[in-house]
Structure formats: C-alpha cells, structure tokens
N, C-alpha and C positions, 0 to 999 in steps of 0.2 A: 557460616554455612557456605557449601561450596555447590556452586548450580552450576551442571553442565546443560550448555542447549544446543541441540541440533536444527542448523536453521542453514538449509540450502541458500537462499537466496538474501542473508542476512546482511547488510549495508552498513558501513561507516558513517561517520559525514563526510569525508573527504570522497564518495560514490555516490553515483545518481543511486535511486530510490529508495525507497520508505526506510525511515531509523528508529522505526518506534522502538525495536529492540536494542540496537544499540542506545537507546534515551536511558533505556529501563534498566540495563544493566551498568551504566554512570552513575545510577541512581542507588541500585541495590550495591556498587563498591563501598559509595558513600558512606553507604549505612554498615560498612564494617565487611561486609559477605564479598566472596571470590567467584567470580561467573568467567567461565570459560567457554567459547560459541567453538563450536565445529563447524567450518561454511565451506564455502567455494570458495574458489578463485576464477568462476567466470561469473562474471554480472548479469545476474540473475532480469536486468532491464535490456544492458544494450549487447550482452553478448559476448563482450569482450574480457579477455583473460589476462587478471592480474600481474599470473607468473604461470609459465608456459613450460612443459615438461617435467614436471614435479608428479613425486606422488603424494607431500604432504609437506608442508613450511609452519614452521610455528613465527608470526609476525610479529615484531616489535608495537607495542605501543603505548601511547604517552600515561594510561589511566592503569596506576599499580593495583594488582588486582583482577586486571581483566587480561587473559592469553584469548589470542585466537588463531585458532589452528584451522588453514586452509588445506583442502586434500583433494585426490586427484576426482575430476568432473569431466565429463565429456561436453565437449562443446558445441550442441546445441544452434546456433545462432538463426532466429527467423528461419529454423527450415520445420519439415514437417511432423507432425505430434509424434509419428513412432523416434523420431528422432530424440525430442524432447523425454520419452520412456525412456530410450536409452540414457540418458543425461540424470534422470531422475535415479535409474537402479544404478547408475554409477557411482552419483554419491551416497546412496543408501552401502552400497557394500564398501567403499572405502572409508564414510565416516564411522561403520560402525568399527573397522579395524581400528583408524586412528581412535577413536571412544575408549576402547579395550584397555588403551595407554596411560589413559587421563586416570589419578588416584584420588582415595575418597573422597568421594562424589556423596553428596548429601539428598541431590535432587535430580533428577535427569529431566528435562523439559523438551517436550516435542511440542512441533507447531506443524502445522498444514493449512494449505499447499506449499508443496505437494506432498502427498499425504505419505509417498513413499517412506520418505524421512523420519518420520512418525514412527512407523515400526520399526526400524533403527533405534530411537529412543524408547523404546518400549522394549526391547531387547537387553539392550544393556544396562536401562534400568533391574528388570531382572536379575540379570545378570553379578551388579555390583548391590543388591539388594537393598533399591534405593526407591523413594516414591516417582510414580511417572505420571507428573502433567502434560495434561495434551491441551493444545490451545489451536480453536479453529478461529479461521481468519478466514478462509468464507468456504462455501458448502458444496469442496470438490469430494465427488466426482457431479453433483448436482447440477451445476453449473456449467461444466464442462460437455455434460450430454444435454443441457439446454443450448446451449450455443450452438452446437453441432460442433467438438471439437474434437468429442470423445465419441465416436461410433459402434468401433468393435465391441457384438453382444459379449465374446468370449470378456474383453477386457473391462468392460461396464461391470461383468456378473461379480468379477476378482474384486474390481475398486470398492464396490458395495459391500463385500462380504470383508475384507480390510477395514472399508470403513465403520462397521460395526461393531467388528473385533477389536478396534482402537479406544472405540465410545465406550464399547462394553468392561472393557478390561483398565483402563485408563484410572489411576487412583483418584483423578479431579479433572473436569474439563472445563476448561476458563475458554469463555467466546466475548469478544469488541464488540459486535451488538446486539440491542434485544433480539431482535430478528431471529439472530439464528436459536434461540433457545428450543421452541417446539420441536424445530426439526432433529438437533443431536437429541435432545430425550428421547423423541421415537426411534430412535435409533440405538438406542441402548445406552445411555450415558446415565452413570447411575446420581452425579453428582453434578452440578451445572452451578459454575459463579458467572455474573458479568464484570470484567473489568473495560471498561468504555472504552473505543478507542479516543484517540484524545489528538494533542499537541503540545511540544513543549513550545509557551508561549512567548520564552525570551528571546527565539532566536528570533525574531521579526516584531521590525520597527513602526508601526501603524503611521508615524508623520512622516516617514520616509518616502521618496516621489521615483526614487530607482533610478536616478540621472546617469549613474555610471553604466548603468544597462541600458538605458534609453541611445543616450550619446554613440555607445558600441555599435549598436544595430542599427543607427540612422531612424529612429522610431518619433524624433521630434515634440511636437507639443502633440501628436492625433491620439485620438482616445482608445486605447489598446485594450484588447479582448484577450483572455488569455486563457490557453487550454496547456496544463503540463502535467507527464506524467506518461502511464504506456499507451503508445500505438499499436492495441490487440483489435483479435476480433468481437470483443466483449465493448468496445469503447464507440463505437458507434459513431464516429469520426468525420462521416459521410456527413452526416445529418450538420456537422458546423460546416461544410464543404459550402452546400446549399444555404445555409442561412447566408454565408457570406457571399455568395453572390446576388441573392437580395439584397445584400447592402454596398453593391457596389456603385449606388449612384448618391452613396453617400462617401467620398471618398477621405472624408478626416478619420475612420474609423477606420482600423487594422485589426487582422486578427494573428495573432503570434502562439505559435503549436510549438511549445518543448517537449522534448524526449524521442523516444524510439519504441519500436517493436515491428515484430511484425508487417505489419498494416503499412509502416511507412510509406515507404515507397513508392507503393500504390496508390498513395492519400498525391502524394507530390506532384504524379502524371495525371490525377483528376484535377486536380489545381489548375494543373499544365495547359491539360484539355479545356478545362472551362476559363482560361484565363483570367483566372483569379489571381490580380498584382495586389488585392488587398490580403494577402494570408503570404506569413513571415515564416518558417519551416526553421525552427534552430535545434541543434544538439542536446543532449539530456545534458545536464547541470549539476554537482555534488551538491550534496542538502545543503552544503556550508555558504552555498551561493544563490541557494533558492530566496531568501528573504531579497535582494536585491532583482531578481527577477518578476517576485507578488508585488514590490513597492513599484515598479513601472506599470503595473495592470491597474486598468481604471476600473472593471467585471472580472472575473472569471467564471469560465463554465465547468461544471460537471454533467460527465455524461454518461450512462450506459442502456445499451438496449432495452424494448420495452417490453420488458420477459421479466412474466411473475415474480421467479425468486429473486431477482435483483432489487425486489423490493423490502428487502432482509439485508442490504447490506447498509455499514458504516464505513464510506470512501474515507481515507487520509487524506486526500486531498481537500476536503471539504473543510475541514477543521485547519489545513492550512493556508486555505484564503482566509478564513474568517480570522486566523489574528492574525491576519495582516491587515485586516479592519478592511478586503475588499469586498465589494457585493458581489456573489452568487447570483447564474441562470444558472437552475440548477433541471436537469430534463432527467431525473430520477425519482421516480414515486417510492413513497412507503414510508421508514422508519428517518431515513435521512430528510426524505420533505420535512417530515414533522417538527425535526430539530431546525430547518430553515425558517420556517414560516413560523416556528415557537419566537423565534430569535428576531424575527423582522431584518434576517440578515440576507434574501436575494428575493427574484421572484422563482418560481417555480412555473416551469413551462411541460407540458405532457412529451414523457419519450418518442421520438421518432416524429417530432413536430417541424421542418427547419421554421417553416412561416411562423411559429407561435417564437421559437427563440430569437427569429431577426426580430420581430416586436417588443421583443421582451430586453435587448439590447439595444434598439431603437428608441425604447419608452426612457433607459436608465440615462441615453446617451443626451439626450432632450433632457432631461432633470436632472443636473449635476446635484443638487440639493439633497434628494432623495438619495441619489448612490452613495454620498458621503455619513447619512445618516444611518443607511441600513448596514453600510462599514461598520460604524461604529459599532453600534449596536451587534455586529454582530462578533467585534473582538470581547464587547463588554461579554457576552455570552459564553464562550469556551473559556474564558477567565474565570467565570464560576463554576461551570458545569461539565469541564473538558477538558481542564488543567492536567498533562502530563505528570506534572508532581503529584498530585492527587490520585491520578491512579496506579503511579506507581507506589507510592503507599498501600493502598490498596491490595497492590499483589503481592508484595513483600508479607504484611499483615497473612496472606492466603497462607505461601509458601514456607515461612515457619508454624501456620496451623498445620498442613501439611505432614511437615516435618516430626511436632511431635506427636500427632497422631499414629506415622507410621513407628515411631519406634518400641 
C-alpha cells in the first residue's frame, strides 16, 4: 500500500517538534507499505529553513520505503497570522503540484492544522482516485478564533465552511482525542475513529538522570522544572513566569523553558523585567535529543489557557514526560486531566493559577517520594494505554479497511 501525506509542518527526529508522524510512518514501512510525506522545509516550530531557494528537493533518508518531498513554503517566522496564511496557501498550492508527481497512490492522508493542506489532500485524492483520510489534530479554525488569533469575519466565514467541506467530504476522519469527537460530527464527518495520541516509549530511559544535559547547562544537583515545546499564544507561558517568581526564595529550584515560538522573546524580557535568575531559556532540541533533556527534569508542566475547548485536547507533550516516568503539573482541564489523575502521574492545578502551580511544584519538591512514585506510575500507564506501537497498529488495521472499502 502506498500512502501519500500531506503534512506542512511534519518533523523528523533529527527536528525539534512533534514526530508522531514520522513514528507512524517507520511503523507502516515496517509492515511492508511505502509512505511518502509532502512537507516543508521551513520548521513548522522555530522557523527556520532547511533548504533555502528551492521550489521542491526530494530528501535522502535512511528508512527504504519512506521519500520525503520538501516544496517551496513561505517563511513565515513569529510574524503576523496574515503572514502565517500566506505561508499556509503557499504550501497548499505547491504541495498539491508536487502531489500531481507522486504515482499510485493508494491513500492520500491529510491532516490539520493547518487545515489549508487538507484540501490539498482532498484534491488529489480526487484527483488520483484514491481514499482521503483527514485527521484532526486539534479544532482549527475553533481554536484559533478562541485565542484571538483568527479575527477576520471574512476569514473565520471561509475556515468554517472549508472546515466542513473537509469533515463532510472526507472518506474517514481519524482524530487523537476523545474530545474532539462531538465536535467534527457536528460538523459533518460522516465517519469518526479514535486513534490516541500516544508516544513511542523506547525512546526515553525512565532511570536515566540526564547528566549530560545537566552538566551542559550548569543545572547542578537543583530540582529542575521543566517546560518544552511551542512558545504561542495558546501556551500560557506567563502564568510559569509568575509561579516562578513565587519560588524565588527557594532558590534550589530552577525552571528550564525549551523551544521557541512566537511568544519567546517576549517571555525572556518579562523574566528580564521581573528578574527571574531562577528560569533557564534554552533552544528547541530534535526529538532525538528530547529523552536527555525529560531525564534532567525532576516535574514537568503542561500548560494551556483556560478556555473551554482546550479541554478537548490530547497534548504530545504529556505523554512525553510521562514515559520518561516524570511527574506532571499539569494546568489543563478536561480529557487530559482525566488521563493524569487516572494514572496518578502529576498533580493537576486550575489553568491560569500561577499560586496553585508554585504549590503544586512546591508540594512535589518537599516530597521527593511522591514524585518519583507518580513518575512511575505514570510510565507504567502510557506503556499500556498509549503505546505508539499500539496505535499504530491501530491505524494501519483503519487504512487497509479504508483501502478495500474504497475499491
């Protein structure tokens, strides 16, 4: 079976952010099938471009079976949303040329955000008369006009009526958590699987203490807090700003912020401002190096504003402390509390709290017993319930139903 995906923002491990898809498609080689991704070449986290003046490089890499075709993208970086449209219909009308090239094609998989891309894959599904799965990954435009990021009525009216037209027409729509199910139904999805999001849990060592990371950054024996991943306006960034200066008169505790977005900058000159010498500001990390970065954190936080629908979503990040057996302060209500507090893997403290999260990093830091117990427990947890392997079986199993359904 040969699955084409369209994935703007789609990550290697050797690139900071999320590889769920790069995981899933190691997986479907494995099993015999050729998946070929269409993506960028600008990093979809910090901005920066792979390969520079291209209008499309087919990339060498090490997994036979898997081509991935970069094509040209506008670059974007931390400026402002009409920017980021341009960026998005740029690679919607280049990937769908390069698409045009790729030969039978069994599957065409789109994913969103951004949803643009989507229709691209719905296109040349069409087109090469192939099934086209859509998979949401969280519930833009929804999201995006809750945050305020998305304003223009004209552009809200299009995203909805795109979004519909995606749900509606979509031969299958596969979404990572329960959360988002009610909403694509009402929305026209006539067919809805959950495949979880998850982690693959080999790549991170739960006895491991992350010394070579520790050492690098001068981070010593103090008890490291650890936030990584994007600096948006969705991440709520502020609110660890604040806790940590509640804990500054405890000074063995540090708090270390990897990645980028947006937001940075700005996060660095409130730091600056509040002179905050307990908070460590480092560079995004390729996945390949994230396991050594979760084995130096004694906590890590997840966080996103306290706004309804974000209580529908399934963070990757969550699932990536927990097998690294670290404890969760987790300041996200909803479907993801659930799975924290099932798992006895952090505390959960209310969004936009900072005093409930310094307490709550306060309490773990006081009880080394406890942290290392709710670690556990909470690797033992994604080991059964959130194993990468397992849902990629899962999908596999979906996309050959798929498959001979459509024929």
């Amino acid at each position: 079976m040969h699955i084409l995906l369209i994935h703007q923002a789609f990550a290697a491990l050797d690139e900071a952010g999320g590889t769920r898809h790069f995981e899933l498609a190691r997986f479907l080689i494995d099993k015999g099938h050729q998946v070929t991704i269409i993506t960028s070449p600008v990093s979809y986290l910090t901005g920066k471009q792979k390969y520079s003046g291209i209008l499309w490089v087919s990339e060498d890499h090490p997994f036979p079976g898997m081509t991935i075709l970069r094509t040209y993208t506008y670059s974007a970086l931390h400026r402002s949303f009409i920017h980021r449209v341009f960026s998005f219909i740029s690679f919607m009308v280049s990937s769908f040329s390069v698409g045009l090239t790729v030969k039978k094609v069994d599957i065409v998989w789109g994913t969103t955000p951004p949803i643009f891309q989507s229709a691209t894959a719905w296109l040349l599904a069409r087109i090469k008369r192939a099934p086209f799965l859509l998979e949401v990954r969280d519930l833009w435009p929804a999201f995006a006009v809750a945050v305020g990021v998305l304003r223009s009525q004209v552009l809200i009216k299009a995203s909805l009526w795109l979004e519909s037209f995606l749900y509606s027409h979509a031969d299958r729509v596969v979404v990572n958590s329960p959360g988002f199910i009610e909403h694509v139904s009402q929305k026209g999805a006539r067919k809805v699987d959950l495949v979880r999001n998850g982690v693959d849990i080999t790549m991170f060592s739960p006895e491991s203490r992350g010394e070579t990371f520790r050492k690098a950054n001068h981070l010593g024996a103090r008890f490291v807090v650890l936030y990584a991943g994007a600096f948006g306006m969705s991440n709520d960034l502020e609110i660890i700003l604040q806790a940590a200066k509640q804990l500054k008169t405890t000074p063995e505790i540090v708090f270390l912020m990897v990645g980028d977005g947006k937001e940075k900058s700005n996060l660095v000159k409130q730091a600056e401002t509040l002179r905050l010498d307990n908070i460590i500001f480092c560079p995004p990390v390729p996945k390949s190096e994230m396991a050594d970065v979760l084995a130096a954190a004694n906590v890590c936080i997840a966080i996103l504003k306290p706004l309804e629908l974000y209580k529908t979503t399934y963070p990757n990040k969550v699932f990536d402390y927990m097998a690294a057996a670290r404890p969760v302060v987790l300041a996200i209500d909803g479907v993801i509390r659930k799975v924290v507090e099932e798992a006895n893997a952090g505390l959960a403290v209310p969004p936009g709290n900072p005093e409930a999260m310094a307490d709550a990093i306060l309490t773990l830091y006081n009880s080394p017993g406890l942290a290392q117990q709710m670690g556990l427990s909470a690797r033992a947890y994604v080991e059964k319930h959130f194993n990468r392997f397992d849902t990629a079986q899962q999908l596999e199993s979906l996309l050959l139903e798929l498959r001979r359904s459509y024929a």
